[in-house]
C-alpha positions in Angstrom: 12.1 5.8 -14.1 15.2 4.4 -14.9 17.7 2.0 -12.0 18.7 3.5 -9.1 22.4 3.5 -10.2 21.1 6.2 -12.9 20.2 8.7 -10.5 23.0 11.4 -10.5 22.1 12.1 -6.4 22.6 8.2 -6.0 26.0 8.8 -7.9 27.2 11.4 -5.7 26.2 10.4 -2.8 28.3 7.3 -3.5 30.7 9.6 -3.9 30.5 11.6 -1.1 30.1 8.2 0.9 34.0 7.5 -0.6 35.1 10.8 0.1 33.4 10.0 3.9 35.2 7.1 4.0 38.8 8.4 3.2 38.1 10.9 5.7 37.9 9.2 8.9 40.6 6.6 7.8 43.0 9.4 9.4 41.3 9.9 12.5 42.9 9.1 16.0 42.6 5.2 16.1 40.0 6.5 20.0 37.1 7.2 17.8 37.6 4.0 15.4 34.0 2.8 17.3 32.7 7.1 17.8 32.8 10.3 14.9 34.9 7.9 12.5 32.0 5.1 12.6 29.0 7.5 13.4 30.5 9.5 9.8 30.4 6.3 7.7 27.6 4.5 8.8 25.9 8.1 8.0 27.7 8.0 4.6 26.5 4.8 3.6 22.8 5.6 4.3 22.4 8.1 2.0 22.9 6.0 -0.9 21.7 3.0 0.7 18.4 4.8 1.8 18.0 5.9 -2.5 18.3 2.2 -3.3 16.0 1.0 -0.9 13.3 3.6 -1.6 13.6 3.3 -5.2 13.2 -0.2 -5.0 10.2 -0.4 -3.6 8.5 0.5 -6.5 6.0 3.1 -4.9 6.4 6.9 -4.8 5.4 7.2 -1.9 7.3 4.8 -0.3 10.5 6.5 -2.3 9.7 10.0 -1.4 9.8 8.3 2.5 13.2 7.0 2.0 14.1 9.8 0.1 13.8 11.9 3.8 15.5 9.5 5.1 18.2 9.7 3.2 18.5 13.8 3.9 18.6 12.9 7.4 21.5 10.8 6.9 23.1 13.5 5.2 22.4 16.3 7.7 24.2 14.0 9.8 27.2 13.7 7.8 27.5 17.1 7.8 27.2 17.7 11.0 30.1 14.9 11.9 32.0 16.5 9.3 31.9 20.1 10.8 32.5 18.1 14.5 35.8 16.3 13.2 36.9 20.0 11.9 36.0 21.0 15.7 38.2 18.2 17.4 41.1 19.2 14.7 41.2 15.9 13.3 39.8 17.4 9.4 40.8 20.8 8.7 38.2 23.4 7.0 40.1 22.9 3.4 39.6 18.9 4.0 35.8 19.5 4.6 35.1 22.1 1.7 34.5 19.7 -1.0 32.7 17.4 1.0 30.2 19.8 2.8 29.8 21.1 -1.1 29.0 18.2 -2.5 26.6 17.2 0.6 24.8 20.6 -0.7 24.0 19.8 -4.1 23.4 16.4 -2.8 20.5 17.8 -0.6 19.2 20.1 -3.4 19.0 17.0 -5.7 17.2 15.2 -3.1 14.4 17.8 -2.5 14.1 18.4 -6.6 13.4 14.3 -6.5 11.1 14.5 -3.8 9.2 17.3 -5.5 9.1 15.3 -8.4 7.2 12.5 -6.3 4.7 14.9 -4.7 1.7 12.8 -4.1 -1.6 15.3 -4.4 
């Protein structure tokens, strides 16, 4: 298997950790330390969690951090719908994200398929 940084669902989810990041830059300066840091830290473990697993040089050890990693992104989807909710994101401002959190999940089940242990 090739580096980590080859994987297109690390790629986007790099992406999508940017895109996370730009986000909550704009939201009101009480939820610095609540949504805004709950979204990023959420962000950054998706591709953080793909590293880590595929480090570890076992399967099964990557298909564990692989769920991990589509926690984290159920989680940013779910901060990103609750921003829309306290109108500091509007539903255009979430769209790409949310649709790029999708394929993001689909890519992560497709890799975990691919590391079924039988």
């Amino acid at each position: 298997m090739a580096g980590y940084r080859d994987l297109k669902v690390w790629q986007a989810s790099m992406r999508l950790a940017g895109e996370a990041y730009r986000l909550s830059a704009h939201f009101p300066k009480h939820e610095v330390y609540g949504l805004a840091s709950q979204l990023q830290r959420s962000a950054v473990s998706v591709p953080s969690n793909i590293a880590e697993g595929h480090g570890r040089n076992s399967p099964k050890e990557f298909n564990y951090f692989l769920g991990i990693a589509s926690g984290s992104l159920a989680e940013l989807e779910t901060q990103l719908m609750l921003a829309q909710q306290f109108a500091y994101l509007t539903e255009e401002e979430i769209a790409s994200p949310l649709q790029l959190a999708d394929e993001i999940g689909k890519m992560l089940k497709g890799l975990q398929k691919s590391l079924s242990i039988n």
